[in-house]
C-alpha positions as CSV (number, residue, x, y, z in Angstrom):
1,X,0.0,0.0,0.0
2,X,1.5,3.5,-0.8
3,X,1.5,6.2,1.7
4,X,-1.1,9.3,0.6
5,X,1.4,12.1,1.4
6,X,4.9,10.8,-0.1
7,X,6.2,12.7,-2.8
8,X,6.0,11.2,-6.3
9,X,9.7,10.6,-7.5
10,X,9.9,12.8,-11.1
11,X,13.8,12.9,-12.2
12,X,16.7,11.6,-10.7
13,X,20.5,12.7,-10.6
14,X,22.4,11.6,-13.2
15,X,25.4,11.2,-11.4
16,X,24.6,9.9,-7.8
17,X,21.2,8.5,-8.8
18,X,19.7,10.2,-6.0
19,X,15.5,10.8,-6.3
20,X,14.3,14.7,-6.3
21,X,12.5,13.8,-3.1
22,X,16.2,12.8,-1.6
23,X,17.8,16.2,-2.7
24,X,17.2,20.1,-1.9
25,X,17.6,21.1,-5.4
26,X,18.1,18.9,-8.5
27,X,18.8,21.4,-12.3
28,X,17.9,19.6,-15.5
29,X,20.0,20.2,-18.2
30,X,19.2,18.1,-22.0
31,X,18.9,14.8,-20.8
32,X,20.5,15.0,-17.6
33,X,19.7,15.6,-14.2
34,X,22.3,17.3,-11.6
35,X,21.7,17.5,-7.9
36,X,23.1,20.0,-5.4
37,X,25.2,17.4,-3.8
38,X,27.3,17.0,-7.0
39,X,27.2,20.2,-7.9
40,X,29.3,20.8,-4.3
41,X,31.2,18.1,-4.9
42,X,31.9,18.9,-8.4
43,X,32.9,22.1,-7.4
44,X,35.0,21.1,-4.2
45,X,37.2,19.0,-7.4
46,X,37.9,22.0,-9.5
47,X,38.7,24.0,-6.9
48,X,41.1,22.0,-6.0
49,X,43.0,21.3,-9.3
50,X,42.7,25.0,-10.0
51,X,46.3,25.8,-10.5
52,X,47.5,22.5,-10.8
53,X,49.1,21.0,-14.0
54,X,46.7,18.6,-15.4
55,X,47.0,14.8,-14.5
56,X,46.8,12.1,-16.8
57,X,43.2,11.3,-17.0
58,X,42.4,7.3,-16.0
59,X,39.2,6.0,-17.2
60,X,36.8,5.6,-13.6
61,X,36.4,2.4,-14.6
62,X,40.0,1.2,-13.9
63,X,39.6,2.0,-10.3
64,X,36.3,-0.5,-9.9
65,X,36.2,-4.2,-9.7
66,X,33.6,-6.0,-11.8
67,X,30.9,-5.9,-9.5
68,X,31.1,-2.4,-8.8
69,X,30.8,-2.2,-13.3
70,X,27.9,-4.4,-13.2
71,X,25.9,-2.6,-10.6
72,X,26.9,0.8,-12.4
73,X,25.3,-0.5,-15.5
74,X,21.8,-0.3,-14.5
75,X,22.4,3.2,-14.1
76,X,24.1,4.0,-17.2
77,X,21.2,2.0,-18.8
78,X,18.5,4.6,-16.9
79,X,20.1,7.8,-18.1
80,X,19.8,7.1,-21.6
81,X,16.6,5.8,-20.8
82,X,16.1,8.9,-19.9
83,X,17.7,11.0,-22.2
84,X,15.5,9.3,-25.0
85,X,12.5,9.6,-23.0
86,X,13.3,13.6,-23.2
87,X,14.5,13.6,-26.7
88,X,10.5,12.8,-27.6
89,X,9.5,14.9,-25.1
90,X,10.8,17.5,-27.5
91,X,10.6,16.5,-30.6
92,X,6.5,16.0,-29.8
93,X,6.8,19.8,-28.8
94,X,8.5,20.9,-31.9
95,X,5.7,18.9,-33.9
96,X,2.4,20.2,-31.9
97,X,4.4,23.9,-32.7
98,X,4.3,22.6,-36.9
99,X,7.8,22.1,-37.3
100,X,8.2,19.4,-40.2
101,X,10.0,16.3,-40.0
102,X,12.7,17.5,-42.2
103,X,13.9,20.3,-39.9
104,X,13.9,17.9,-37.0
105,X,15.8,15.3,-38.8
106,X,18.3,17.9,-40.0
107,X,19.0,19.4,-36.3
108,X,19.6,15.5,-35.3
109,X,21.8,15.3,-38.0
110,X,19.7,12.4,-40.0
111,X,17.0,12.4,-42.3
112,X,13.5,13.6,-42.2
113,X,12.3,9.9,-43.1
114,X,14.9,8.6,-40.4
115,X,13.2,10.8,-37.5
116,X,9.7,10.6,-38.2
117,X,9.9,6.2,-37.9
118,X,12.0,6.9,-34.7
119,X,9.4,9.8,-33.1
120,X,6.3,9.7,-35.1
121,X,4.9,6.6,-33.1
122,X,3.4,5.2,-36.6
123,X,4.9,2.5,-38.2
């Protein structure tokens, strides 16, 4: 049974993963979602190389074992989930405004044909 007063959940963070009803403030960008936790943290990192020569950049992944990979993935998998799920969002608004097939498929850099069998929802 669900409680009558809890929040419905509407975005997550893309980079912790963290509900809007877990954070203060969560901004959303195109496809992705950023919460005030990471922004600090995010900030708190440049900060600290500001100044600093650049180091070599290692892949994240290197530093995880397997399991830590395989329970990332899920994740990975839900922000481009998500990502897609906004891409219509906006490509529905740009067609109830009358813009045609071909200007969409142009600014997604394939062809009007192309993005109307991805977004039109007829087959």
């Amino acid at each position: 049974m669900t409680q009558p007063d809890a929040p419905a959940e509407l975005a997550r963070c893309s980079f912790c993963g963290k509900p809007d009803t877990k954070v203060d403030k969560l901004v959303a960008g195109p496809g992705a979602y950023i919460c005030n936790e990471c922004v600090a943290l995010a900030a708190s990192i440049i900060d600290g190389s500001l100044g600093s020569p650049a180091k070599s950049r290692v892949p994240v992944w290197e530093s995880l074992t397997d399991g830590e990979m395989l329970s990332h993935i899920p994740r990975v998998a839900a922000h481009i989930d998500q990502a897609e799920a906004d891409l219509r969002s906006w490509v529905q608004e740009l067609r109830r405004r009358g813009v045609t097939w071909i200007k969409i498929g142009e600014a997604l850099g394939i062809t009007r044909q192309s993005a109307w069998e991805r977004f039109s929802g007829k087959e």
